[in-house]
N, C-alpha and C positions, 0 to 999 in steps of 0.2 A: 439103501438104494443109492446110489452111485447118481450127484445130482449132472444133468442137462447145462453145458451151455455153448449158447448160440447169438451166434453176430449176424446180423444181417445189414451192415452197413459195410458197403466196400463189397466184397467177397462173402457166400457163406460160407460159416465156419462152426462147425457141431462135433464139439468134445466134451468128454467124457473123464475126470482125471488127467485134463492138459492132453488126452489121448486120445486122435480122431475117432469118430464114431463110421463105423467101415456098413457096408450096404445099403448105402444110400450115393452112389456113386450115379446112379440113373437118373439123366435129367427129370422127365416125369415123378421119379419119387420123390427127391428135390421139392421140385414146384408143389406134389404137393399136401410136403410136411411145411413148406412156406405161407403156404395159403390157408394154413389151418392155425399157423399162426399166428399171421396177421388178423385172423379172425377168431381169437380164440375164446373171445368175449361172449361166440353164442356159436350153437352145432349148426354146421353145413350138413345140407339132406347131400344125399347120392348123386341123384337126378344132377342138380346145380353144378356137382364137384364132376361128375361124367361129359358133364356138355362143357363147360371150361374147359375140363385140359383136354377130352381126346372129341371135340363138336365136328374135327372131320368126318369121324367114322359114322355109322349109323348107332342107334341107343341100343341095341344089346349087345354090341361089338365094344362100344366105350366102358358098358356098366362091367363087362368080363375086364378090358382093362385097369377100372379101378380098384377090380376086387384081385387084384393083382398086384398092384401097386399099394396099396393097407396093407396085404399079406407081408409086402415086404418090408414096408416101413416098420409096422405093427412088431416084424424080427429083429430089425436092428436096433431100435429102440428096447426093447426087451434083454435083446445079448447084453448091452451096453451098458445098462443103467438096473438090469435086474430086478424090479419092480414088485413088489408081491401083488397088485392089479397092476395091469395093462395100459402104458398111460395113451393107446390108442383107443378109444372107447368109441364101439360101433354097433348099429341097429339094424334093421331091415330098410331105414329110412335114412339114418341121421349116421352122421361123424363128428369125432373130437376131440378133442385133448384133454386128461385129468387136467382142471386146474387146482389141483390139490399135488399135482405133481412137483419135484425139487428141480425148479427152472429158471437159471439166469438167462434173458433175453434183453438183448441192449438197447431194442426200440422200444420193450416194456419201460424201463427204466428212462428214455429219453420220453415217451410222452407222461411219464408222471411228473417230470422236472416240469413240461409246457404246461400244462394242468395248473399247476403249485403257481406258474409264474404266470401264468395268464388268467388267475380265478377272474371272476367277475368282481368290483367292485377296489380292485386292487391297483395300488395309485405308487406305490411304494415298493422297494424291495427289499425284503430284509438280510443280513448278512447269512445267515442260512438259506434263503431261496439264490445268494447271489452264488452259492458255492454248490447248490445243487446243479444252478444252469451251467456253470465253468467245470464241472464234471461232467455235465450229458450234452454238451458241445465236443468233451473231447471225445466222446462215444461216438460222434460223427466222423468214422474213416474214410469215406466216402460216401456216393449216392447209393441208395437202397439196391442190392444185389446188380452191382454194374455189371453189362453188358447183356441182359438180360434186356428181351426186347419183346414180353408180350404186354397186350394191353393192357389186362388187370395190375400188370408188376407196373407200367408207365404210370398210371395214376396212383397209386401208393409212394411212388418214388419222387412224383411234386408233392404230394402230399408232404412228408417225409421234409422234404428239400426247405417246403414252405415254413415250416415248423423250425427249425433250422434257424434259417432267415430270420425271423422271430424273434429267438432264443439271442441272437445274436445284436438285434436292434437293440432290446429290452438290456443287455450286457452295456451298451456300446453309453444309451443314453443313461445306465447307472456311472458310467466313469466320466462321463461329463459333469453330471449333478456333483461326484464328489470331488473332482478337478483331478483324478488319473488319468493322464491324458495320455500314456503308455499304454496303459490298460485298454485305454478305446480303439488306439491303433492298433492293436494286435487286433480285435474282433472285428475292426474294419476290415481288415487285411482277410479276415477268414472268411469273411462273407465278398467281399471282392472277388477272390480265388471260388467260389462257388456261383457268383451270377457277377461276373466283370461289367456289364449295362447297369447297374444299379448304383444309377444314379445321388441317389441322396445319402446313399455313403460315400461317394464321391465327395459330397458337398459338405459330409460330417469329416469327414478324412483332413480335406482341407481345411477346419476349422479347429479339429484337436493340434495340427501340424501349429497354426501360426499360437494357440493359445498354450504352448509346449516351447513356444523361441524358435518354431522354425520355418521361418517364413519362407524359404528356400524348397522345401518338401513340398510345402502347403502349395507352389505354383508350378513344379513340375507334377502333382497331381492332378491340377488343373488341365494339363496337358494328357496325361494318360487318360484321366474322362471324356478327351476329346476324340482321342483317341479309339477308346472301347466302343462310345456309343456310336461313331460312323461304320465300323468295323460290324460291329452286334447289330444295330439299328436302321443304320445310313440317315440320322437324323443329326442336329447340332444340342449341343447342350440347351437346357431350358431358360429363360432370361437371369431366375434366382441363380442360377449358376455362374454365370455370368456376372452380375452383379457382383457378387462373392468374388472370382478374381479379379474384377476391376477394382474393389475395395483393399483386397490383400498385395495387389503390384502396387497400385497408389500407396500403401502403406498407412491406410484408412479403416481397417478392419481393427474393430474394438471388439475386445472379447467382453461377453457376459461379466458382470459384477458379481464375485462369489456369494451375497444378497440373493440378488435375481436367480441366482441358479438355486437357492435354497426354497425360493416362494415359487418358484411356476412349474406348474406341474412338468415332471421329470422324464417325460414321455414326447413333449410336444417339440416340433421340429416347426418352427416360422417358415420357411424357405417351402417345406412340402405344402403344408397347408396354404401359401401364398399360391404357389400352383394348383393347388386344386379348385382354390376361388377362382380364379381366371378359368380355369378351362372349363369349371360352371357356368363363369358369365359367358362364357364364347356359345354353350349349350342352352341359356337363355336367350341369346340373340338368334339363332340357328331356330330354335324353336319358333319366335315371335314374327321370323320373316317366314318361315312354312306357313303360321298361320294367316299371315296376312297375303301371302301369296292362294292359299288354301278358300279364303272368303272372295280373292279376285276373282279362280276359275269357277267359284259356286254363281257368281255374281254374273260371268260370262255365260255359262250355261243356263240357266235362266232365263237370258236375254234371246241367243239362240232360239229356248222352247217356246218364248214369248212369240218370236218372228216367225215359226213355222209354224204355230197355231193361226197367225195370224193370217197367213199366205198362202197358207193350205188348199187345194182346191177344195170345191162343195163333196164330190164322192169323196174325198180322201179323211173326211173329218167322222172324230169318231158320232156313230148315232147317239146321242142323249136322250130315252125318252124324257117328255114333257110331265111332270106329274100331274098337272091339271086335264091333259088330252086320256091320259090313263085313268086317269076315275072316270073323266066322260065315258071311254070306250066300255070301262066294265058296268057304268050303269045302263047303255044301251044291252048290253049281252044281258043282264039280269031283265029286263025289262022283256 
């Protein structure tokens, strides 16, 4: 069998012997050999895959066009790769993909690099996970099938994006730890070119720049941050940012001691985390004035219900009975 493979970063791309894979030129089919592959983990029913892609029409108008759109994917796949079973495998209920089938997929391949390099527990990276990630970053040709604008593809696509980002921090803070400060800039530079507002590579860019000799880059970066984020955000740089160029023009910025980059954990960025204390502490103060504002209006109303109980005319107050007038009255009726 003639293996499968398929890009979904940037453009799809589905060849067969370097040789397009022909009858799947229909958007609809497209979308939804894509959708069965992002989900190839577990069978999509009918039902679910008819109301996705065709939920204008009414359900036996959709389920006619899915069983339309199998027929033909179900064909090209089959001309193409020749199969002795079918690797469209379907039921009365359910659809899916052999995964027994001969299939390179680039985002398979890219979330097992994320996996390896984000296990739990993993504090470290070893020169095989650093050479898995700088291969499934290059597998990153773009965003997940561009220009493509429904909403199950939008959320796979930050998905996707986020992973990415990730892949690229986790790169960026191994070439610091080992002092390649080439190396970091390039991943700076790649994740800049995919979310230009982000910040704290910003703030890493300018600090691989002056601990590399070049304190010149490292302050016209400063400048492009400023740049991006009123452009992206209409906000101004955060104060660690700030600080960091006032230290790097003063010509007061000390780089890390190759010590210290050996003992503290390999991951941690001071300047983010210094930000997020503060905008905690700003979310403790925010909170402690709601509350205190919170027990004044409880305190005012009260006072209110206190004054119109008091000032209430006589018919307007509620009837209370008396408990002692009520045993009276029920021992006269018994009597």
């Amino acid at each position: 069998m003639a293996p499968l493979h398929i890009s979904l970063f940037g453009r799809l791309r589905c060849t067969t012997d370097r040789r397009p894979v022909g009858g799947i030129e229909a958007r609809k089919v497209q979308e939804l050999l894509v959708y069965l592959l992002l989900h190839r983990a577990h069978p999509c029913t009918r039902e679910s895959l008819a109301t996705l892609l065709w939920g204008e029409h009414n359900d036996a108008q959709a389920r006619k066009y899915l069983r339309q759109a199998l027929w033909q994917l179900q064909g090209a796949l089959d001309s193409a790769c020749h199969p002795i079973t079918p690797l469209l495998r379907t039921d009365a209920e359910w659809v899916d993909l052999d995964p027994s089938a001969s299939l390179w997929l680039d985002v398979d391949q890219f979330e097992d690099a994320y996996a390896l390099a984000t296990r739990p527990g993993a504090s470290t990276l070893s020169q095989a996970e650093v050479d898995s990630l700088c291969e499934a970053v290059t597998l990153y040709q773009g965003d997940l099938l561009e220009g493509w604008r429904q909403d199950w593809c939008v959320i796979e696509r930050e998905r996707f994006q986020q992973m990415y980002l990730t892949m690229l921090d986790k790169l960026v803070a191994y070439a610091e730890h080992t002092q390649q400060y080439d190396f970091g800039v390039h991943y700076c530079e790649l994740a800049l070119r995919c979310d230009p507002a982000r910040e704290r590579i910003h703030r890493r860019l300018m600090r691989l720049h002056c601990m590399a000799g070049n304190r010149t880059a490292a302050l016209r970066q400063y400048e492009t941050c400023v740049t991006m984020l009123h452009r992206e955000l209409s906000v101004e740089p955060a104060k660690s940012t700030q600080l960091l160029y006032a230290q790097i023009r003063s010509d007061q910025f000390a780089a890390p001691s190759h010590d210290l980059l050996l003992t503290r954990p390999i991951y941690a960025d001071q300047a983010e985390l210094t930000d997020i204390l503060a905008q905690l502490g700003q979310i403790q103060t925010t909170l402690a004035q709601t509350l205190q504002q919170v027990a004044r209006e409880i305190a005012r109303v009260e006072t209110l219900l206190c004054d119109l109980s008091v000032n209430a005319p006589e018919t307007a107050r509620p009837l209370i009975p008396n408990p002692s007038s009520s045993g009276k009255s029920r021992s006269l009726m018994r009597g």
